[in-house]
VEXDREN-2710 file (C-alpha; in Angstrom, 1 decimal):
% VEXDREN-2710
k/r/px/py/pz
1/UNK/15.5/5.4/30.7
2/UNK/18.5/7.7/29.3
3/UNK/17.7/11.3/29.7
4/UNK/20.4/12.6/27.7
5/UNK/21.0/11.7/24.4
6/UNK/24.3/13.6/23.3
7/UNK/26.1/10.4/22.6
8/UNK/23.7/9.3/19.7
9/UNK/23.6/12.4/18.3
10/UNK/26.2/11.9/15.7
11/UNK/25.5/13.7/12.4
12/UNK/27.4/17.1/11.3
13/UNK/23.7/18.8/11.0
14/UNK/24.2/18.0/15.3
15/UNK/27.2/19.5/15.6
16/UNK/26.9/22.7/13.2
17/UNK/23.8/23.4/14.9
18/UNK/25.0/23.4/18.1
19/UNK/28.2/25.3/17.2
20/UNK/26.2/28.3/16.0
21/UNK/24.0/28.4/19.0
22/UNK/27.1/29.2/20.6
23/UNK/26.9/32.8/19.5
24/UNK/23.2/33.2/19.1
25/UNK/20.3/34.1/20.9
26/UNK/18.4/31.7/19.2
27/UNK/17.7/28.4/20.7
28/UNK/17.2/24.8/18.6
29/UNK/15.7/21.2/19.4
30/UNK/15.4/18.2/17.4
31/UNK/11.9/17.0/17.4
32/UNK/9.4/14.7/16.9
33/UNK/9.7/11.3/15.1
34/UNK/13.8/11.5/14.6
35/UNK/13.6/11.3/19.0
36/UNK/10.9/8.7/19.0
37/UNK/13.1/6.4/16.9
38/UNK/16.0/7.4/18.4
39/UNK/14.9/5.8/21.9
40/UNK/12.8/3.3/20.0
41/UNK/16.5/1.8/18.9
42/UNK/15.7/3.0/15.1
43/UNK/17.1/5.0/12.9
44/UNK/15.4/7.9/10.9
45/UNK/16.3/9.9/7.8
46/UNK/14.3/12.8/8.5
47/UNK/15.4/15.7/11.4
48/UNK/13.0/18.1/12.0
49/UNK/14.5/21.0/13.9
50/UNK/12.0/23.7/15.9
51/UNK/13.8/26.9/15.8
52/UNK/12.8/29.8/18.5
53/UNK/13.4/32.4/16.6
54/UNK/13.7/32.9/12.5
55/UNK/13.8/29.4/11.2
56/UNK/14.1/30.0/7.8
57/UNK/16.8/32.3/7.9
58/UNK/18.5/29.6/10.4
59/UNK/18.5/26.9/8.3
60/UNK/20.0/28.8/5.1
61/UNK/22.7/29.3/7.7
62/UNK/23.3/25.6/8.8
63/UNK/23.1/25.1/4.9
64/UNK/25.9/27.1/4.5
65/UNK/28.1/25.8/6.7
66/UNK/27.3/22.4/5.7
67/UNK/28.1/23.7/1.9
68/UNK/25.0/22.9/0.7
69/UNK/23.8/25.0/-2.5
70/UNK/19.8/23.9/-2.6
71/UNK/17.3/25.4/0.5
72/UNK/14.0/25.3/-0.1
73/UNK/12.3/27.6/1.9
74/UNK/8.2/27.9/2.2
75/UNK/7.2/31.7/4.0
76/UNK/3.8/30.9/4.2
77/UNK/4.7/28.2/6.6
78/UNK/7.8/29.7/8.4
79/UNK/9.6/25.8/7.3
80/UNK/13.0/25.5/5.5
81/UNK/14.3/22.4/3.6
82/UNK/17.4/20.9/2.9
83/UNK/18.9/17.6/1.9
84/UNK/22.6/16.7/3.5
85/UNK/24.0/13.5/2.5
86/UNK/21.4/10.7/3.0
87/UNK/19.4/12.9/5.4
88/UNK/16.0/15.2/5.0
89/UNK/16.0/18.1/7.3
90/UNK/13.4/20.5/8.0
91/UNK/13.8/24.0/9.9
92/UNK/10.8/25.3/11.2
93/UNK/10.2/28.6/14.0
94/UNK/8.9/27.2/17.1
95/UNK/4.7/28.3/16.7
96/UNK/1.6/28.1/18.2
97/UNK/-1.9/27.2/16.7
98/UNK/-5.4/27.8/16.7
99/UNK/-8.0/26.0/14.7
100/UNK/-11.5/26.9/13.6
101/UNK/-14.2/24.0/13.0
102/UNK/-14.8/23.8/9.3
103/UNK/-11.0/23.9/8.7
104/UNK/-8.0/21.8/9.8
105/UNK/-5.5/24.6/8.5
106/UNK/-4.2/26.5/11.7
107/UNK/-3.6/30.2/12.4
108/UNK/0.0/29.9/13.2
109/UNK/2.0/32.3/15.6
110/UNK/5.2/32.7/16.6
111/UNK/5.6/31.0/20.2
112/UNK/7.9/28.3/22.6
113/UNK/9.4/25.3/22.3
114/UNK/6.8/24.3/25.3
115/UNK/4.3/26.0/22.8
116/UNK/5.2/24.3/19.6
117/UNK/5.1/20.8/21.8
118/UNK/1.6/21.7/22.8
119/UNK/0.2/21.7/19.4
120/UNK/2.5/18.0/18.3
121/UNK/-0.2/15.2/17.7
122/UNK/0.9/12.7/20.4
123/UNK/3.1/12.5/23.2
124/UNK/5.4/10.4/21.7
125/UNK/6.0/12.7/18.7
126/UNK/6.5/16.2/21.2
127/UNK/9.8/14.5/22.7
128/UNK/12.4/16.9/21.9
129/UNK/16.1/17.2/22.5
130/UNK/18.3/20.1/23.3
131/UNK/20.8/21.7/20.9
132/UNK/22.1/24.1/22.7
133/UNK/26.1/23.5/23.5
134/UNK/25.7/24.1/27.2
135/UNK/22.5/21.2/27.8
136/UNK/23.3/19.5/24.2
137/UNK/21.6/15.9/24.4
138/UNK/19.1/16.6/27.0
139/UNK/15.5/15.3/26.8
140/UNK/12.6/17.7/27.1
141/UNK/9.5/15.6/27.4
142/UNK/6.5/17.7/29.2
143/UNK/3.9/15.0/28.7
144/UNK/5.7/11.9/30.0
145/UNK/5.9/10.4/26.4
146/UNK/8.9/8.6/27.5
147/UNK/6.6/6.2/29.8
148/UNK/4.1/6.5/26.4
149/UNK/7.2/4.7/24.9
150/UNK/7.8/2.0/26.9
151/UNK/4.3/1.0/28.2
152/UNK/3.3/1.2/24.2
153/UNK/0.4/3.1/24.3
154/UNK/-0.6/6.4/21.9
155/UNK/-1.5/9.5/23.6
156/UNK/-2.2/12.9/22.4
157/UNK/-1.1/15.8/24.9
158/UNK/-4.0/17.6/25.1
159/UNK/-7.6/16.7/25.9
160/UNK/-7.6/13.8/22.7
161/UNK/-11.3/15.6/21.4
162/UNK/-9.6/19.0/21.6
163/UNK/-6.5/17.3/19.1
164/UNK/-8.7/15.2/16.5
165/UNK/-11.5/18.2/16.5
166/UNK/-8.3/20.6/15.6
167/UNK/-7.2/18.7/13.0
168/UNK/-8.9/15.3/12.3
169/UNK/-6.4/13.4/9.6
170/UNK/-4.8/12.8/13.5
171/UNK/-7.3/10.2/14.1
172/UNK/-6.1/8.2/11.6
173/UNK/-2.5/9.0/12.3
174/UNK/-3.2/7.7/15.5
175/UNK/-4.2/4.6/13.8
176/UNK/-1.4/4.2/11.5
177/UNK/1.2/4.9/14.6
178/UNK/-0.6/2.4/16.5
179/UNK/-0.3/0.0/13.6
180/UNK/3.4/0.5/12.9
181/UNK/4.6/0.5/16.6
182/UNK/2.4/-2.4/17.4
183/UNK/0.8/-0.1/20.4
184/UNK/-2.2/0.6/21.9
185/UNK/-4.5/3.7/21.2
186/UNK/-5.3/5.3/25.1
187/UNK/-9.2/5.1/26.2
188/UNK/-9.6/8.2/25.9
189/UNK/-8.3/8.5/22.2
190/UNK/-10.4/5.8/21.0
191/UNK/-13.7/7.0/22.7
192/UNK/-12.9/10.6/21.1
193/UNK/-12.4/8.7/17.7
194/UNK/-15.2/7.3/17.8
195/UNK/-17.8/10.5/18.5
196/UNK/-15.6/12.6/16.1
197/UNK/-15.2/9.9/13.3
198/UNK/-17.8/11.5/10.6
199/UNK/-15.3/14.8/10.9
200/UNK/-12.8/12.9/9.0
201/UNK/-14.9/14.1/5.9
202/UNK/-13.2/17.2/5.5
203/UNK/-10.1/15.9/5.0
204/UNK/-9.4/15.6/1.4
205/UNK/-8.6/12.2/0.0
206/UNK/-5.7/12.6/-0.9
207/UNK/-4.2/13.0/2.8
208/UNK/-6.5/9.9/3.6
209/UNK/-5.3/7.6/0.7
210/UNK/-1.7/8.9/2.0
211/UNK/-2.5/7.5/5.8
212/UNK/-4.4/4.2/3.9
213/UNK/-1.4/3.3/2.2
214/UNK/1.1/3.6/5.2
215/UNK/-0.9/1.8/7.6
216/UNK/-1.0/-0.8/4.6
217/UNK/2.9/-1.1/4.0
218/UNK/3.3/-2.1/8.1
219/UNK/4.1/-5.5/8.8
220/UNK/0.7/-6.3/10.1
221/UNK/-1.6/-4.0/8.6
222/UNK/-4.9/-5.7/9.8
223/UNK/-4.1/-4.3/12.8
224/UNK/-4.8/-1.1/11.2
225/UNK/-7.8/-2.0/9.5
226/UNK/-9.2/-3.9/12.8
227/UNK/-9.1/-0.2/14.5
228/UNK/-10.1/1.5/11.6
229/UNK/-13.0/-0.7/11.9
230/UNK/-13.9/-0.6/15.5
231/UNK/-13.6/3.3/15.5
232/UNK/-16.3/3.7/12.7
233/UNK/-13.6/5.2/10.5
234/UNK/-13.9/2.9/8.3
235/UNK/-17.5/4.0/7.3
236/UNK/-16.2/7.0/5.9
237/UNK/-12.7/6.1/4.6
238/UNK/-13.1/2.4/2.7
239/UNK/-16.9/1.9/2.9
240/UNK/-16.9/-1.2/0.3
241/UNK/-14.0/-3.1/2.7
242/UNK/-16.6/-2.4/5.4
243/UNK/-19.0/-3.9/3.1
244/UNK/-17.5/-7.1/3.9
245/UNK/-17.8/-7.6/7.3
246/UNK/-20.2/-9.9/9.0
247/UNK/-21.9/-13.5/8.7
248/UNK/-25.0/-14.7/7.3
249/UNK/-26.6/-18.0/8.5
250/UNK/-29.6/-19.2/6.3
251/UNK/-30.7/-22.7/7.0
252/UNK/-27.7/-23.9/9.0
253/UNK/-25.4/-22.8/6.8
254/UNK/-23.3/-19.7/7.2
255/UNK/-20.4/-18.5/4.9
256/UNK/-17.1/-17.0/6.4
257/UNK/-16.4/-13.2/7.5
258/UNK/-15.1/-11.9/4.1
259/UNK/-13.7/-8.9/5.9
260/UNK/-11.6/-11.0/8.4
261/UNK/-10.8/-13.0/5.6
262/UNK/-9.9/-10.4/3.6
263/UNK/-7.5/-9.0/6.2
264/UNK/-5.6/-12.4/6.8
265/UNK/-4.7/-12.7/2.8
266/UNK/-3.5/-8.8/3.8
267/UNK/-1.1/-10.2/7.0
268/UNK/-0.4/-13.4/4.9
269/UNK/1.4/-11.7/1.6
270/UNK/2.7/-8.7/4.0
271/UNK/4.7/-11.3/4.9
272/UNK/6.6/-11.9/1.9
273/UNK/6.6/-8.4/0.0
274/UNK/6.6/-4.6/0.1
275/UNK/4.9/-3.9/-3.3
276/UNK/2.2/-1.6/-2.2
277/UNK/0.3/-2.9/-5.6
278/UNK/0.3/-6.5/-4.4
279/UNK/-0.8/-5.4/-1.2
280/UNK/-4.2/-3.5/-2.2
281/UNK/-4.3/-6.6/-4.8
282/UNK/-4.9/-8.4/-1.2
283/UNK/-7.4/-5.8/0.0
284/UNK/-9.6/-5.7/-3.4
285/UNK/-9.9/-9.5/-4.3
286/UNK/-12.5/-10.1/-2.8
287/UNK/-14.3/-7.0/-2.7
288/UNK/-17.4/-8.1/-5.0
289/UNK/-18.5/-10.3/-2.9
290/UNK/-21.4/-8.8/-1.2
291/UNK/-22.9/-7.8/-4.5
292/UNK/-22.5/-11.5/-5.9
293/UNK/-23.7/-13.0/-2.7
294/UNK/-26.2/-15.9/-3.4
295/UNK/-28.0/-18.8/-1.3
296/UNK/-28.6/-22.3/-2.9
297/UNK/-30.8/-25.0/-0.9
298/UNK/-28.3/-27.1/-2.2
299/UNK/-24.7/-26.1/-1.8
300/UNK/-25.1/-23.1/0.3
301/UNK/-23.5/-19.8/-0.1
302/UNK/-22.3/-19.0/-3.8
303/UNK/-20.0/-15.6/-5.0
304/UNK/-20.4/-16.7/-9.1
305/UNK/-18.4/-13.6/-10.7
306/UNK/-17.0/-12.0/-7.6
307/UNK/-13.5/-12.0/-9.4
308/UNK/-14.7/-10.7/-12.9
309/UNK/-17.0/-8.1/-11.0
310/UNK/-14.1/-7.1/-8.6
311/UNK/-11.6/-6.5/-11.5
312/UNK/-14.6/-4.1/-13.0
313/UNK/-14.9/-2.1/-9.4
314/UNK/-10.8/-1.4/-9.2
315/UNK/-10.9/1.8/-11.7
316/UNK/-14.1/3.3/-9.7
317/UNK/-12.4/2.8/-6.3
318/UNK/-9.2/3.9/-7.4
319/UNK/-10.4/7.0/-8.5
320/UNK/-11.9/7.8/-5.7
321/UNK/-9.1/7.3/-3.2
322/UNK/-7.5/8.9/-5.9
323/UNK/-5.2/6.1/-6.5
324/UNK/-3.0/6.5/-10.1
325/UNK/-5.2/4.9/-12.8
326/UNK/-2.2/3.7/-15.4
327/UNK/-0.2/0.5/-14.9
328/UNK/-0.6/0.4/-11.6
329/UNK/-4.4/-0.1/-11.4
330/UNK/-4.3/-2.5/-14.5
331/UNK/-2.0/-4.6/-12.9
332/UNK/-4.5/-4.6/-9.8
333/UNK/-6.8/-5.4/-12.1
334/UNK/-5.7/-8.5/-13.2
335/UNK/-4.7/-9.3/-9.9
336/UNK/-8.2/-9.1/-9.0
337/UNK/-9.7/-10.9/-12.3
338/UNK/-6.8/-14.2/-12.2
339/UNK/-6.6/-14.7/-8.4
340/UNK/-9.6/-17.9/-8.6
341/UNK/-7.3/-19.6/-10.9
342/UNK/-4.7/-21.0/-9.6
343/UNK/-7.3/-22.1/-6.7
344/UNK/-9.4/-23.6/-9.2
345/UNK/-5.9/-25.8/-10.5
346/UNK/-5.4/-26.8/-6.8
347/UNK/-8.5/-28.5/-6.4
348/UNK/-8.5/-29.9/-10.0
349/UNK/-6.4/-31.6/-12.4
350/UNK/-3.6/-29.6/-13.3
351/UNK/-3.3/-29.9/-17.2
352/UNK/-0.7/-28.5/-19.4
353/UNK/-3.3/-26.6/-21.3
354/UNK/-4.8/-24.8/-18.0
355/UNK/-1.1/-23.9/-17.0
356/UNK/-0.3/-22.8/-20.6
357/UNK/-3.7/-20.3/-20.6
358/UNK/-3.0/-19.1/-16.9
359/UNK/0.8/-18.4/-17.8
360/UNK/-0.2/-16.5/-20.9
361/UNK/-2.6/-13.9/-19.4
362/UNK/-1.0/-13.0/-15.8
363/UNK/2.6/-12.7/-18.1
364/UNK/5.0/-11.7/-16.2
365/UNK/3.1/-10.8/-13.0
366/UNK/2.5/-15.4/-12.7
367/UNK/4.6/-14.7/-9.8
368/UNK/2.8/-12.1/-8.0
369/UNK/-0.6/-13.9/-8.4
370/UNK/1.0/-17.2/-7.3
371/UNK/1.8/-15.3/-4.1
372/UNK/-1.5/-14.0/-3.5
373/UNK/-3.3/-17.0/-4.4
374/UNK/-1.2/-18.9/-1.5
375/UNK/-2.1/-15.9/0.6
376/UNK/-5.8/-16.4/0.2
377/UNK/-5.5/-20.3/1.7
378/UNK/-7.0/-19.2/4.7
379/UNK/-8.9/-22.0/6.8
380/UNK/-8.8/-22.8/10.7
381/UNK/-9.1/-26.4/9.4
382/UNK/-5.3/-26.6/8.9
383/UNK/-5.5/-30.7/7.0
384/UNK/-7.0/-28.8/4.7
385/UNK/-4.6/-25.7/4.3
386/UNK/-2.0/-28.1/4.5
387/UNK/-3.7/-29.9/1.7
388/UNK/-4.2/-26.8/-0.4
389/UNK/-0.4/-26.3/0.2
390/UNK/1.0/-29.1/-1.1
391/UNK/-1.2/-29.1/-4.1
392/UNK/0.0/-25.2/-4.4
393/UNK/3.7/-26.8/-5.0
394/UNK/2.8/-28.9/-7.8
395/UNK/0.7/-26.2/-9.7
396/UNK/4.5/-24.2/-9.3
397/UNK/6.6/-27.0/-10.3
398/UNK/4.1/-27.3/-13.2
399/UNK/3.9/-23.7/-14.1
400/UNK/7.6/-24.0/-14.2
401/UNK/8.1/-26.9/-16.7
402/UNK/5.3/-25.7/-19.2
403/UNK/7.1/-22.0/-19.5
404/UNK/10.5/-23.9/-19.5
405/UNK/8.9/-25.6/-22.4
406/UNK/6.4/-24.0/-24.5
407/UNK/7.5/-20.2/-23.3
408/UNK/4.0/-19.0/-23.4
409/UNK/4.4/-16.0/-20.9
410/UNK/3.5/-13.0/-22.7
411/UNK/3.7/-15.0/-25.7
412/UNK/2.5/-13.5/-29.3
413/UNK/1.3/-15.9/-31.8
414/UNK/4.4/-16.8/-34.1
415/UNK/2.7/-15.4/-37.4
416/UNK/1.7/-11.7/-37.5
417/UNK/-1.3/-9.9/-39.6
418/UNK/1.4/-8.4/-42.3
419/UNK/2.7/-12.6/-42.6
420/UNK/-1.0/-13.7/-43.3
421/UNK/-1.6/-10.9/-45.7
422/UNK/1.8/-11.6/-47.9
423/UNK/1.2/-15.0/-47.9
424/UNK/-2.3/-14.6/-49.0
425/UNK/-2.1/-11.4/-50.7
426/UNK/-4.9/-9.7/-49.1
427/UNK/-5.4/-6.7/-47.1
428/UNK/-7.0/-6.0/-43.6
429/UNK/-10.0/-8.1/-43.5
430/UNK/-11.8/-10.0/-41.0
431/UNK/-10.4/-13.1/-41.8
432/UNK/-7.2/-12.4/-40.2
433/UNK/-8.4/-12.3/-36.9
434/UNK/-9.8/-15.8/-37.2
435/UNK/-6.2/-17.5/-38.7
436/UNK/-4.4/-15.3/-35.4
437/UNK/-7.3/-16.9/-33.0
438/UNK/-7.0/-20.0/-34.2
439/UNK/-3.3/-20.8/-34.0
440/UNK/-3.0/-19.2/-30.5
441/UNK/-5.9/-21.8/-29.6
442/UNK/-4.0/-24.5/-31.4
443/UNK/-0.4/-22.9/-29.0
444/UNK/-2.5/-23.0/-25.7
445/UNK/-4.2/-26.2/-26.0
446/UNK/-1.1/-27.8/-27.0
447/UNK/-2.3/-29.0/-30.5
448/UNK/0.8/-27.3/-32.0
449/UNK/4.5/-26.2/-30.7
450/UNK/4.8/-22.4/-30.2
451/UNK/7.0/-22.6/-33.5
452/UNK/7.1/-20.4/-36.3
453/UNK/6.8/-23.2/-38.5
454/UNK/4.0/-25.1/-37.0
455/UNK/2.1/-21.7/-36.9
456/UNK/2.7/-20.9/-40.8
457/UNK/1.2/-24.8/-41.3
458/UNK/-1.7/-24.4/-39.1
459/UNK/-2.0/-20.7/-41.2
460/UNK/-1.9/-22.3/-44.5
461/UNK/-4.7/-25.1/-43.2
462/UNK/-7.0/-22.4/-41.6
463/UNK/-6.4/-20.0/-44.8
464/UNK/-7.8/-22.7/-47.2
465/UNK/-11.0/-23.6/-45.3
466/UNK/-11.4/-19.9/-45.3
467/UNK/-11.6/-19.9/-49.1
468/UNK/-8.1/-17.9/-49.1
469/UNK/-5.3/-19.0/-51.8
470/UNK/-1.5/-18.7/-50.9
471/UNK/0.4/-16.6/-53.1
472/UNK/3.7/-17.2/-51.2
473/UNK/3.9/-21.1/-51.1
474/UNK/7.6/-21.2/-50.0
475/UNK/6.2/-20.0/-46.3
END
């Protein structure tokens, strides 16, 4: 493989850099994921540059040069920050760390590039490349990640306990690399996960919710979960998912591993869309299923509520990864609560007055929950997938002709609370709320058009059994 890389290093930030090491002392190397992707054939908009020597004061510098007004420079850490163009890049003074064992922040010291490479989480992250004019391009790569690279496989540089017991959110960075890069974690990295896997508790959640959600927004994120899993992570990061593993056999009849399961639907809508949201939608539907779990004699394994009981769990879990509880988690939610029912319509007869209700309370997420729902078809009898399929088509094409008709997404009841009150001169009162009911009933079971004038007839019949005289009879 190449071994100098001057040819691909293209951006101005490349070239100013290098230019000023021409009268410095100070040496520079690009580092870390910016070379990974580089040989990987990606691109990256992040450059982190390790600095021996001042690398805050280097990077104001650069910044100059480059005529850039904002630097954002952070002491404590010896790291400087700029944005040029469509690129982030960071400046930091080449260091060296120790750790202490209740802690994963370092004591940092000034040190070496070979230094600052010593301390990099994997081999494939301490590649660097030199800045300097006279060996500008070449590779410095002390831990062979180069053959880390092409054999797929993620390695840490030091003894792997000595790395995850220095700073343990590394084990489940070696899990999300692994994940994205569709590699293998090294023997060695997986046994040391495994013993250290209970130290992952002193990370805060918020770092771990931060690794979750990348390892979710891969293209195949069970892979993720799968090693999560088999490390014992998965205990102490998403115990409830855990929850969900296994099968139970009572009588001959067993019911299907909900976790697998659970992680196909994952793959399945990962397929067709980014939307982090839609994606824990896929994790969480099914998550109330062990505590619904029920045996019948008669038709075998039952989950009665798992969707309502689900929907109720989302705000407690998403607190506790600490997940934003606003639109976001309602919109989970509902996910969670609606994704039986376009199953349910796929087995049955798919009436106008089920399609009308469904459209009405998923609003405009019908299309999101149609995508799950075709993500949860998971069966290894395919007839029957192909089945559920086909009958998934005509619940669209229905869905489709009922809004193009009725237009009952997000739909309000043609007459308000101020019209019933004019029309029957009252004020707020009970009574209200039964005329409102009523003619959204009448709307969704298709009794009467979603017209303002049907509604005001329905209003006037509903008011009169009520005991209620209209005041207004010209409405």
């Amino acid at each position: 493989m190449e071994q100098n890389y001057a040819s691909h290093l293209t951006h101005p930030v490349f070239k100013v850099i290098s230019k000023e090491l021409e009268s410095s002392n100070e040496k520079a190397f690009v580092i870390g994921g910016f070379v990974r992707d580089l040989i990987l054939g990606s691109t990256s908009k992040d450059i982190d540059i390790v600095v021996q020597g001042d690398g805050t004061l280097f990077a104001q510098n650069i910044a100059k040069i480059l005529r850039v007004k904002k630097v954002s420079v952070f002491k404590n850490y010896g790291t400087a920050h700029f944005k040029y163009k469509d690129i982030d890049v960071e400046f930091v003074g080449a260091r060296k760390e120790s750790y202490s064992e209740k802690s994963r922040n370092p004591e940092v010291a000034p040190g070496t590039l070979e230094e600052d490479q010593f301390r990099r989480d994997f081999t494939i992250n301490a590649l660097a490349i030199d800045l300097h004019p006279e060996k500008f391009g070449a590779l410095i790569d002390p831990f062979n990640g180069i053959a880390d690279l092409e054999e797929g496989i993620i390695k840490t540089p030091l003894d792997p306990s000595i790395t995850f017991q220095d700073d343990p959110l590394r084990m489940l960075r070696a899990i999300r690399f692994a994940t994205r890069l569709s590699f293998k974690l090294d023997i060695a990295c997986l046994r040391s996960i495994k013993e250290q896997s209970e130290r992952i508790k002193i990370i805060s959640r918020e770092r771990i919710t931060e690794e979750l959600n990348k390892i979710i927004l891969t293209n195949e994120p069970s892979r993720g979960f799968k090693l999560l899993k088999s490390t014992n992570l998965l205990a102490f990061v998403f115990p409830e998912l855990l929850n969900l593993s296994g099968i139970e056999t009572i009588k001959g009849k067993s019911h299907k591993d909900n976790f697998l399961h659970t992680l196909q639907v994952l793959d399945n809508i990962s397929e067709h869309t980014n939307s982090l949201w839609l994606r824990w939608s896929a994790i969480m539907h099914d998550i109330a299923k062990p505590a619904t779990k029920r045996f019948d004699a008669k038709v075998g394994w039952t989950f009665h509520g798992h969707e309502e009981l689900g929907s109720k769990m989302v705000p407690r879990i998403f607190k506790y990864h600490r997940l934003p509880l606003d639109s976001k988690m309602k919109y989970v939610q509902k996910m969670v609560r609606l994704h039986l029912r376009p199953i349910a319509l796929v087995k049955g007869n798919v009436t106008d007055t089920a399609i009308r209700r469904l459209l009405n309370e998923a609003g405009d997420d019908i299309d999101d929950l149609m995508m799950l729902c075709n993500a949860d078809i998971t069966s290894k009898n395919e007839f029957k997938v192909k089945k559920y399929r086909e009958n998934f088509k005509i619940v669209s094409r229905k869905l489709e002709e009922v809004e193009e008709k009725d237009k009952i997404r997000n739909f309000q009841p043609p007459v308000t609370g101020e019209d019933i009150m004019k029309t029957f001169n009252i004020g707020p009162c009970y009574e209200i709320g039964v005329i409102k009911s009523r003619i959204k009933e009448a709307i969704l079971e298709g009794e009467i058009e979603n017209s303002v004038e049907q509604a005001k007839l329905l209003m006037l019949a509903c008011g009169k059994e009520l005991g209620l005289t209209a005041v207004h009879s010209e409405q």
